[in-house]
C-alpha positions in Angstrom: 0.0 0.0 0.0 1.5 3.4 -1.0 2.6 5.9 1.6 0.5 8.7 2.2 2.3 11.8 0.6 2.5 13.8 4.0 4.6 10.5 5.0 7.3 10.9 2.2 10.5 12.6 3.0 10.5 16.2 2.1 13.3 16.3 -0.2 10.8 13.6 -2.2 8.0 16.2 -1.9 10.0 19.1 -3.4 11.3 16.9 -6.4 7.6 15.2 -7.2 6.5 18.9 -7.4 9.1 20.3 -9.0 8.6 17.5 -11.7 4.9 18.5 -12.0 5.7 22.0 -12.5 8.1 20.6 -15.9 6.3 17.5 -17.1 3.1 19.8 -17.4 2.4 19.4 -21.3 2.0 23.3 -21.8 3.3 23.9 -25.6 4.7 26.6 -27.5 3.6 27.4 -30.6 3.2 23.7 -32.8 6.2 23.6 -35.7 4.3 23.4 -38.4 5.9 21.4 -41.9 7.5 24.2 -43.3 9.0 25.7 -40.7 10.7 22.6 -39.8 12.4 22.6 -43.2 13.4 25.8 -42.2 14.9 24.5 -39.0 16.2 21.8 -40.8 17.9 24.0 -42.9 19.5 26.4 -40.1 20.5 23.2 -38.5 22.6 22.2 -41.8 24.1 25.7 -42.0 25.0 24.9 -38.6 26.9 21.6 -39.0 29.1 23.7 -42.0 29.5 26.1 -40.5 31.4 24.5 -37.6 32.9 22.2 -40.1 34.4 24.4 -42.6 35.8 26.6 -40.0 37.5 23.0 -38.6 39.0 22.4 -41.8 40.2 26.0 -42.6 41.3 26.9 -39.2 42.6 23.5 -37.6 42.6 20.5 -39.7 44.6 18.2 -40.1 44.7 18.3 -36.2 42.0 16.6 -33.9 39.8 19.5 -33.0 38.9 22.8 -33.0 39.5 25.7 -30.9 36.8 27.7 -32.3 37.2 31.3 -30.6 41.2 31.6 -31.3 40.3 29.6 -34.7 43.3 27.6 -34.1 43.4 23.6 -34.4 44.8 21.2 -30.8 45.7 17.4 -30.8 43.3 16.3 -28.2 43.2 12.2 -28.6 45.7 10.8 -31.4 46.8 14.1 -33.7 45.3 11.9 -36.8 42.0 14.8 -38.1 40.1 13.3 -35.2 37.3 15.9 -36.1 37.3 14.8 -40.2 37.2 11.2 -39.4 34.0 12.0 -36.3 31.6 13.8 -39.1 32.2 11.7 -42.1 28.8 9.5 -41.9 27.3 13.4 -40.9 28.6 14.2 -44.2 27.1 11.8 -46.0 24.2 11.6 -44.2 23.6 15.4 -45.4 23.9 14.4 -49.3 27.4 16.7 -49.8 29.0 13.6 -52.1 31.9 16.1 -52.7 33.2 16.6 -49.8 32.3 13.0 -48.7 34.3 11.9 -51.4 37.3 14.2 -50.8 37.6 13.2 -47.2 37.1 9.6 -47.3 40.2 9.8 -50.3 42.3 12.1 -47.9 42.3 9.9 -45.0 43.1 6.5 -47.4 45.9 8.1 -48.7 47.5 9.8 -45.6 46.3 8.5 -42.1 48.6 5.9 -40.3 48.5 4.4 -37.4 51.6 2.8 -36.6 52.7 6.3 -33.9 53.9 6.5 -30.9 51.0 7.8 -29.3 48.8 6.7 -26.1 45.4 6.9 -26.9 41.9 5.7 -24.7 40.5 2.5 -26.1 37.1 4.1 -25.6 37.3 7.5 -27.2 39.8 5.7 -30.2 37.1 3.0 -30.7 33.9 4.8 -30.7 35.1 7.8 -32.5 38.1 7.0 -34.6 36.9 3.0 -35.6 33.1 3.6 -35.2 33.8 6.8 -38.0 36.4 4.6 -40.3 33.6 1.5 -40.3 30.8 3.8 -41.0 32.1 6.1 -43.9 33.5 2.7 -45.2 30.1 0.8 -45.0 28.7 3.9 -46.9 31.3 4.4 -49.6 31.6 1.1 -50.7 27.8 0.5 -51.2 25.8 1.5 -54.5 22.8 1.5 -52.4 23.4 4.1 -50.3 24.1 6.8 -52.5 27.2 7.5 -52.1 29.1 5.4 -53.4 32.6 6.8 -53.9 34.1 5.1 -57.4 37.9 5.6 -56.5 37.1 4.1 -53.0 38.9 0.5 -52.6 38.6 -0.4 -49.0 41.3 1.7 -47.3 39.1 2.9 -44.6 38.4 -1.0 -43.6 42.1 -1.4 -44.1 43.2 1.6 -41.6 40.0 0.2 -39.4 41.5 -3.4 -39.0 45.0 -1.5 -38.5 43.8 0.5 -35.4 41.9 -2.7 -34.2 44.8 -4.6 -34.1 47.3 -1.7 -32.5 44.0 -1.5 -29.8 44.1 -5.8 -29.2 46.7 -5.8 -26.5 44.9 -3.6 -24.7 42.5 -7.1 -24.0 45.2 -9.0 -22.3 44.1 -9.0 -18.5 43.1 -12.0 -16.4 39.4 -10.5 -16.4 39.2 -10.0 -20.2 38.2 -6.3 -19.4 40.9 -4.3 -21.0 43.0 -0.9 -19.6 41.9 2.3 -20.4 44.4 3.3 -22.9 47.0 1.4 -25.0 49.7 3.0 -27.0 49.2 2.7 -30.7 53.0 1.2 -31.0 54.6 -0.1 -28.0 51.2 -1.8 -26.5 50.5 -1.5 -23.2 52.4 0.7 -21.1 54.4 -1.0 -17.9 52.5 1.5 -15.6 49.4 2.1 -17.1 46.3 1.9 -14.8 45.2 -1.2 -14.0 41.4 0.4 -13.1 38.9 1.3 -16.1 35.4 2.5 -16.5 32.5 -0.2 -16.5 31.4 2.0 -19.6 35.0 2.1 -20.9 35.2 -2.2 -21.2 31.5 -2.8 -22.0 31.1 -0.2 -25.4 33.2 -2.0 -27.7 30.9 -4.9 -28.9 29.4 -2.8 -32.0 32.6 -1.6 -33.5 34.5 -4.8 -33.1 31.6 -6.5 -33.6 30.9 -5.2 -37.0 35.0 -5.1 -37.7 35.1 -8.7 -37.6 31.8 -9.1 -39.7 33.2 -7.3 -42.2 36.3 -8.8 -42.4 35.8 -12.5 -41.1 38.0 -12.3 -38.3 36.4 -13.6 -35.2 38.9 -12.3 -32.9 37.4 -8.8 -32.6 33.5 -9.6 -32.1 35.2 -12.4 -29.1 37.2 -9.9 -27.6 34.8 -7.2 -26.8 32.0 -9.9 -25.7 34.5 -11.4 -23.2 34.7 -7.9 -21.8 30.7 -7.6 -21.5 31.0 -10.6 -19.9 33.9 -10.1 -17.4 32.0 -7.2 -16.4 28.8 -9.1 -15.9 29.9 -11.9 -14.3 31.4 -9.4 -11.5 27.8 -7.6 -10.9 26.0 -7.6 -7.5 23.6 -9.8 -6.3 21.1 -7.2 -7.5 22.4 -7.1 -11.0 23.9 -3.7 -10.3 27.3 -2.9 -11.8 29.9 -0.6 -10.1 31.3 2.6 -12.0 34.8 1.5 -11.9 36.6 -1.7 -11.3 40.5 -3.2 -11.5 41.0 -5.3 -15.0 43.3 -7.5 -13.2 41.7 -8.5 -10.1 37.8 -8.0 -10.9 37.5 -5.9 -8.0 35.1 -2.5 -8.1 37.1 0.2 -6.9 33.8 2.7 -7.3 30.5 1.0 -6.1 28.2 3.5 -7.2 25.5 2.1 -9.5 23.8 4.7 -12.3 22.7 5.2 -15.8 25.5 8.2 -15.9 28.9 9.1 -16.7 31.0 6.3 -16.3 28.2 3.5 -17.1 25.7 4.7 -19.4 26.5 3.5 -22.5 27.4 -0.3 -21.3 23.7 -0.7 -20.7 22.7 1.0 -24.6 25.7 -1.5 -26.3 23.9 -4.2 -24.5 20.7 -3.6 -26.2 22.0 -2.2 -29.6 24.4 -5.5 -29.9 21.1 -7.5 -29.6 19.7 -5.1 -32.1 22.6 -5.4 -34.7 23.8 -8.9 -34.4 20.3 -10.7 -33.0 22.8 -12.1 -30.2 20.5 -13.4 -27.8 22.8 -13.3 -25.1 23.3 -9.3 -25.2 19.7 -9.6 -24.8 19.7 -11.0 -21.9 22.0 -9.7 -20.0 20.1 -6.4 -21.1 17.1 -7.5 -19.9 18.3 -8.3 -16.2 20.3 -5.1 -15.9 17.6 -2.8 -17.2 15.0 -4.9 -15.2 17.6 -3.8 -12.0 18.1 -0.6 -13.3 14.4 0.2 -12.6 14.1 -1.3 -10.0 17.1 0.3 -8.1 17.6 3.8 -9.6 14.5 4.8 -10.8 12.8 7.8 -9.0 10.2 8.7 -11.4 11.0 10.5 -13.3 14.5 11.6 -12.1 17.6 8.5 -12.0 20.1 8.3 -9.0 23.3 7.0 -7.8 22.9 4.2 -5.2 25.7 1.4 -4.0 25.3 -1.5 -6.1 25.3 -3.8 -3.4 22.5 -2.5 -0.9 20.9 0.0 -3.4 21.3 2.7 -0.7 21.8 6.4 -1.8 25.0 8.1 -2.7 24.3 10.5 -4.7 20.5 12.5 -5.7 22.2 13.8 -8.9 21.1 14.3 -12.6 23.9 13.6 -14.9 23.9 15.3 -18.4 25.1 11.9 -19.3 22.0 10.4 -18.2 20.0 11.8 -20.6 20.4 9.3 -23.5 18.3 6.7 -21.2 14.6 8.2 -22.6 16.3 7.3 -26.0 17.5 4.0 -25.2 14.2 3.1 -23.6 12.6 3.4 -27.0 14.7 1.3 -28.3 13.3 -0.9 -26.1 9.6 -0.4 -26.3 9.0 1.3 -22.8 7.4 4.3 -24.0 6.2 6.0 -20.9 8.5 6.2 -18.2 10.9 7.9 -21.3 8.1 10.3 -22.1 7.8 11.2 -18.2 12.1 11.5 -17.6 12.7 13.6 -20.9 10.1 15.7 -19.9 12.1 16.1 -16.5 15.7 16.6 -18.1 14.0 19.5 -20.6 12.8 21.1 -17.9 16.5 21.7 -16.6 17.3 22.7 -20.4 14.7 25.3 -19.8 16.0 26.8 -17.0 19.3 27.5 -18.3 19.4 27.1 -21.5 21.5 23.7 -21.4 21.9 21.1 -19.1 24.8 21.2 -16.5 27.2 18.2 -16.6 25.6 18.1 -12.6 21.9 19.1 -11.1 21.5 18.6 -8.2 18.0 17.0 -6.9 18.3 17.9 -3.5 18.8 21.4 -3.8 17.3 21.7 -7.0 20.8 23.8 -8.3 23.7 23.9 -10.4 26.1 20.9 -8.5 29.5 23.4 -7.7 31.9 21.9 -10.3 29.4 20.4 -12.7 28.4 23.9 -14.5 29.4 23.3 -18.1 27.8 22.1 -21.3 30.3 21.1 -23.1 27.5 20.7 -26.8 26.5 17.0 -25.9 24.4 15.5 -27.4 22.1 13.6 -25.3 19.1 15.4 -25.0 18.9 16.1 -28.3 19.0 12.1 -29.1 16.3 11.2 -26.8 14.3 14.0 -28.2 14.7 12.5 -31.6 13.8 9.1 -30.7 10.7 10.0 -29.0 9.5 12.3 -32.0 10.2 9.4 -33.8 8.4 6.7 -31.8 5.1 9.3 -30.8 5.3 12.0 -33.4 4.0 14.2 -30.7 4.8 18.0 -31.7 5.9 18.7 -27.9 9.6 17.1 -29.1 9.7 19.6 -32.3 8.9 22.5 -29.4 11.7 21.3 -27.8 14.5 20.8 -30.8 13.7 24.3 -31.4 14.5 25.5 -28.2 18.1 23.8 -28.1 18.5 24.6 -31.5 18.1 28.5 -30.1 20.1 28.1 -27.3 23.0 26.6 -29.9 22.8 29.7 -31.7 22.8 32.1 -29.7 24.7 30.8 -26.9 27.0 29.0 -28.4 28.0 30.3 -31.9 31.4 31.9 -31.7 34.2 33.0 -34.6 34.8 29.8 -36.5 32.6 27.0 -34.7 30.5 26.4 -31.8 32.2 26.8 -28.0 31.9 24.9 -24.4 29.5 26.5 -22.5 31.7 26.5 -18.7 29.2 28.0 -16.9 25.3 27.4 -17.9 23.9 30.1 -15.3 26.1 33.0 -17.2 26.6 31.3 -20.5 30.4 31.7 -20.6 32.2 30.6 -23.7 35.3 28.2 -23.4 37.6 27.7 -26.7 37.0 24.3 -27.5 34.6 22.0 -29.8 34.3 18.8 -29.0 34.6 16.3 -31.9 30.8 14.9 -31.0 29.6 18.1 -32.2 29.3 16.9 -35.4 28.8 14.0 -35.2 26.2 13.8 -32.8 24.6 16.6 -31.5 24.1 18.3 -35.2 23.2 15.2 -36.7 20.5 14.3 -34.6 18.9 17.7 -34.6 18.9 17.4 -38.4 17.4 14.4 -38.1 14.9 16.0 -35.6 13.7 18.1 -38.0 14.3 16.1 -41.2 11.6 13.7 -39.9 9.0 16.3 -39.5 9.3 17.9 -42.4 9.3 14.9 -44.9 12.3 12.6 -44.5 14.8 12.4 -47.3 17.7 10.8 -46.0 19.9 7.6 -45.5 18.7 7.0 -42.3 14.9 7.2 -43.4 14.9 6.0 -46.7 17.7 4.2 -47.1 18.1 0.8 -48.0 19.1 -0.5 -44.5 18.0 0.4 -41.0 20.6 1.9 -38.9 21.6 1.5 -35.5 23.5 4.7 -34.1 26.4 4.0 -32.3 27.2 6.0 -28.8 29.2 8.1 -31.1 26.0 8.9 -33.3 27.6 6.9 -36.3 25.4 4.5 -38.2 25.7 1.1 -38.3 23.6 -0.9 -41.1 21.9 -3.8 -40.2 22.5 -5.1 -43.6 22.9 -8.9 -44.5 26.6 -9.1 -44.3 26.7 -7.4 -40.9 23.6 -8.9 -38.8 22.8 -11.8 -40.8 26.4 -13.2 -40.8 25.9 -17.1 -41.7 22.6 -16.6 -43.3 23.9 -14.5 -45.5 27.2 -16.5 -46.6 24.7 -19.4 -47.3 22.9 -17.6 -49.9 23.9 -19.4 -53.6 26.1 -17.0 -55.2 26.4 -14.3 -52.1 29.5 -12.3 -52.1 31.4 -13.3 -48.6 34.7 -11.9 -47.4 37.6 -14.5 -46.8 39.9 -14.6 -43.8 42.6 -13.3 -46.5 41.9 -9.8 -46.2 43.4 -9.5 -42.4 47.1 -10.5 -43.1 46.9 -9.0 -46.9 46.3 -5.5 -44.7 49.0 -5.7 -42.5 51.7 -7.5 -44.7 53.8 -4.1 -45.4 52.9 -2.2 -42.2 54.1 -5.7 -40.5 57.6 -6.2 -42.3 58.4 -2.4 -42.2 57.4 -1.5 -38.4 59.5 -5.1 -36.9 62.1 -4.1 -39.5 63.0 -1.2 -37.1 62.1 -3.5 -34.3 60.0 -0.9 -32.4 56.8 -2.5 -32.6 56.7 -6.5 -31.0 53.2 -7.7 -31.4 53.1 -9.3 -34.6 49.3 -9.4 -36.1 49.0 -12.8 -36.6 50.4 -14.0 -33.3 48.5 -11.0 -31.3 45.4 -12.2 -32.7 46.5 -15.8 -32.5 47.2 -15.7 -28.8 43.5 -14.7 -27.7 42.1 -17.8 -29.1 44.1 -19.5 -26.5 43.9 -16.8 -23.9 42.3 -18.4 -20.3 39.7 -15.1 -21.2 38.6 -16.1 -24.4 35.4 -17.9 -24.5 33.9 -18.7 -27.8 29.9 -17.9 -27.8 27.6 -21.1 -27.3 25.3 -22.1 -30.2 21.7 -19.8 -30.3 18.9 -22.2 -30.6 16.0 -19.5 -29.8 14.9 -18.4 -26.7 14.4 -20.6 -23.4 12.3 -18.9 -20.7 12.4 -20.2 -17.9 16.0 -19.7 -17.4 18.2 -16.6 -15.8 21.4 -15.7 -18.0 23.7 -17.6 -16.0 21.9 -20.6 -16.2 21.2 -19.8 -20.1 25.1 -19.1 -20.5 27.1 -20.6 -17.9 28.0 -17.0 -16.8 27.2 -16.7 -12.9 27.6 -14.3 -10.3 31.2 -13.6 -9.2 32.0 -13.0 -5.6 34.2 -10.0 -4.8 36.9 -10.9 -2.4 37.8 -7.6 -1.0 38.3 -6.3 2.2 35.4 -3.6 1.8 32.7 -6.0 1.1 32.7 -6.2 5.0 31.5 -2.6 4.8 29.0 -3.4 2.0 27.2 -6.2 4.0 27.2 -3.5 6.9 25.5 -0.8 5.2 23.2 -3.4 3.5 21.6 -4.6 6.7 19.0 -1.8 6.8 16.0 -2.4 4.8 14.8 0.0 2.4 11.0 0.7 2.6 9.0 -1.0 -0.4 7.9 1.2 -3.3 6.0 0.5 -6.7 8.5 -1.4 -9.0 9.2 -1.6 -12.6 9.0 -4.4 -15.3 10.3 -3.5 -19.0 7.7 -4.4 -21.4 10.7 -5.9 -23.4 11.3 -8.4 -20.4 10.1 -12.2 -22.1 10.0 -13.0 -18.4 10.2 -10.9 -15.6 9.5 -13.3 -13.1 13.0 -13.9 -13.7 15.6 -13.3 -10.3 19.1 -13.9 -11.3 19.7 -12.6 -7.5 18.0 -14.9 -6.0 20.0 -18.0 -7.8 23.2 -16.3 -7.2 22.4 -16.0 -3.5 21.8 -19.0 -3.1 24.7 -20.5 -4.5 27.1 -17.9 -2.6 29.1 -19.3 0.7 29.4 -15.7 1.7 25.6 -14.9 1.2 24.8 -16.2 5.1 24.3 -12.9 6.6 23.9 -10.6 4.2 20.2 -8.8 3.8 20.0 -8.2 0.0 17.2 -5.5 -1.1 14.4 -7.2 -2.9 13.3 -6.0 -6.4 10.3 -3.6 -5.3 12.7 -1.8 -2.7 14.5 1.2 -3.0 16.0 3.5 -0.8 14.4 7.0 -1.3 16.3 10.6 -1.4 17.1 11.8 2.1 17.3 15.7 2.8 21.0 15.6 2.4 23.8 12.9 1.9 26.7 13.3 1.4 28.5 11.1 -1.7 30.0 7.7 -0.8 33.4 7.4 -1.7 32.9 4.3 -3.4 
């Protein structure tokens, strides 16, 4: 039976009616057709602008620095920013300068420098761009089709991929943080990485070893998800950080946010792409937790993942892909009730804050920057997409406004680095354009009467966390099928040591590089990490995804797990919970299997599904 509201904690009171004041649906003015080619059109202008003042003012350097007009080597010093919007490019119908770029970068990017580079923001960005512009210029059927184009963008893909392997070899299968593109892994690199940093590989590799029938790739990334799985809490809640080596979390708090976020969306979008039923489930459980655990409607906390207490009433501008995500997964509502939530803090200062603070209902000190993500804007996309309700084109062109006139400087678009007195900051994040401008264009675009790739092309997409689209064409999502077709044109295993004959014999010639890339790849078949995926024979309810899988619950053997079965003995008061319409079966509790089976379990209270702690006036944040 639900509480009686005078019963609720006041902090709880403030935030349900703050959200009522926001999630009201009072409208502007409806976008009608024609102005949304018109916004369409502004938002196009925008993108070229930004771009052509990249390419005149900083390329061939990474990025931007669009108030001094002057270029900086922020990840790799290899045109980080051309390589980030060529999909964006393409996706906009300019076939010149599509074409242009796609031959500048086969004829002049390398790889083989000594530079350290985050596996992350190298695959997402750098690999995610090469795969994409290559899926699009090699294929008649999209349009552009660039004639002079003969695979060097796959090539330079497969050569990054390989420079990014050793990066894999840890005893959890979770790999470091960053990897130098020469040498491998550094002696003293950190041996502690982001849960989001090991689980957001699966789509790029994934489709990397689709394309060129090397298995290696697609296995490597998986056995991350899975390292990173198997280590979860008994509540299928996964920490924010955690050591490759030993498997232990070194930062318990459980979110949606920065650090995690996009390990949940590769878990559903690797399902989506690939029809890996195992992605699927594991999606299911953790977004089943998720819900469960962090969801006060409409607002998304920090809690520990072991006793799902508080640590930290905070919404994170990373967060606010989630409403997007969840219409990826057909739960409709509770998306439609938190974007309405996160726009209302758009509205109040004209972006969202990397921190907001629920409590006080403020700016969090520290957390006061926009740095042009594009978040927001994607959720608002995909819910104008799913409900074609005219509150989301009300919305894009209020960010779309703020863009212009808050952040339009000389020769780009800046960092906002303080949202209450909209202060510029010299730099332009790469993502610019190839996310936030791309889904704004596609915002508008839709309204106005699609004409693009992504709405009339011959594939459907899935966008990667980078924004760049991903086919789901035969050869990509329908693997086997598709090399069983009479006469179907399949890729032989050839293509991976043709690539790397000549970058092979001339980089051990000087003896400065020592993984070879048929023993680097060779070695992770036999790696104790490396476990090849069982046979898919449909779906079998009735079972949790370690039974399914063979993956179960591993116990954490640290000291502070004393301290977790502490603060897990108070139980939190039971609220409403929350299935996901995607769920097969939600009667499904991997928690309670994994309890049972646990030596350590004896006298530890673990939350049940339909508890949750709620926001207290003020807490301060756990340490982790």
């Amino acid at each position: 039976m639900e509480a009686p509201k005078s019963q609720l904690p006041i902090l709880l009171i403030c935030l349900l009616t703050f959200s009522d004041i926001f999630v009201g649906q009072t409208l502007s003015e409806v976008v009608t057709p024609q102005e949304a080619r018109e916004l369409r059109d502004e938002v196009r202008e925008m993108f070229f602008h930004a771009f052509d003042g990249y390419m005149e003012h900083a390329f061939p350097r990474d990025e931007l620095k669009p108030l001094s007009c002057e270029g900086e080597d922020t990840l790799g010093g290899y045109a980080l920013t051309l390589i980030d919007s060529l999909d964006t490019l393409a996706l906009l119908g300019d076939q010149e300068r599509f074409s242009t770029s796609v031959e500048w970068i086969g004829k002049n990017l390398r790889f083989d420098i000594n530079k350290t580079v985050s596996v992350f923001e190298t695959t997402i960005r750098i690999l995610g761009g090469l795969l994409s512009a290559h899926l699009i210029a090699s294929d008649y059927n999209t349009g552009m089709k660039v004639s002079s184009y003969d695979d060097e963008l796959l090539y330079l893909a497969a050569d990054l991929a390989q420079r990014i392997l050793p990066a894999f070899e840890t005893p959890t299968g979770i790999p470091f943080g960053s990897v130098n593109l020469l040498h491998g892994v550094d002696e003293n690199e950190s041996k502690v990485t982001s849960t989001a940093g090991g689980g957001t590989l699966t789509l790029e590799f994934g489709v990397l070893s689709r394309l060129t029938n090397n298995p290696v790739f697609e296995q490597v990334a998986k056995n991350a998800v899975r390292g990173l799985w198997a280590r979860r809490s008994k509540i299928n809640l996964v920490g924010a950080h955690i050591d490759v080596f030993t498997g232990e979390w070194t930062q318990k708090d459980a979110g949606i946010g920065t650090s995690i976020d996009s390990f949940y969306e590769y878990l559903l979008k690797a399902h989506l792409l690939f029809g890996d039923e195992e992605y699927l489930f594991i999606f299911q459980e953790a977004y089943k937790a998720a819900m469960n655990y962090l969801y006060s409607d409409p607002w998304y906390v920090e809690v520990n993942m072991n006793s799902a207490a508080l640590v930290w009433p905070l919404f994170n501008s990373l967060q606010a892909f989630w409403p997007g995500l969840q219409v990826l997964a057909g739960d409709i509502e509770p998306a439609i009730r938190t974007h309405a939530a996160f726009f209302s803090v758009w509205k109040k200062y004209g972006f969202t804050p990397e921190g907001f603070n629920l409590a006080t209902l403020n700016v969090q000190p520290g957390q006061k920057s926009y740095p042009l993500r594009p978040e927001l804007i994607e959720s608002t996309y995909w819910l104008y997409k799913a409900t074609r309700d005219p509150r989301y084109l009300d919305a894009g062109r209020d960010m779309l406004a703020s863009l212009q006139y808050g952040a339009r400087c000389t020769c780009g678009y800046c960092h906002i680095s303080d949202v209450e007195f909209h202060k510029q900051e010299d730099h332009m994040e790469s993502f610019f354009l190839a996310e936030t401008v791309k889904y704004l264009w596609l915002l508008f675009d839709l309204a106005a009467g699609p004409d693009n790739l992504v709405e009339n092309g011959p594939y459907k997409y899935i966008f990667s966390t980078e924004g760049h689209l991903l086919p789901a064409s035969p050869q990509i999502s329908l693997v086997h099928e598709h090399c069983s077709y009479l006469g179907a044109y399949c890729r032989t295993s050839d293509l991976e040591p043709t690539i790397h004959a000549s970058h092979i014999a001339e980089i051990n010639s000087s003896g400065s590089y020592p993984h070879s890339t048929v023993s680097t790849a060779s070695s992770f078949l036999s790696h104790p990490s490396y476990q090849k995926s069982p046979p898919m024979s449909g779906l079998i309810k009735g079972l949790t995804h370690g039974q399914r899988f063979g993956i179960s619950y591993v116990a954490s053997t640290s000291p502070s797990v004393k301290e977790d079965k502490q603060s897990s003995q108070s139980e939190a008061p039971a609220t409403s919970g929350h299935s996901l319409v995607l769920v097969t079966n939600p009667d499904i509790d991997h928690s309670q299997t994994s309890a049972q089976n646990d030596p350590d379990n004896e006298n530890e209270k673990i939350p049940t599904e339909n508890q949750r702690t709620p926001l207290p006036e003020n807490e301060e944040r756990s340490s982790g």
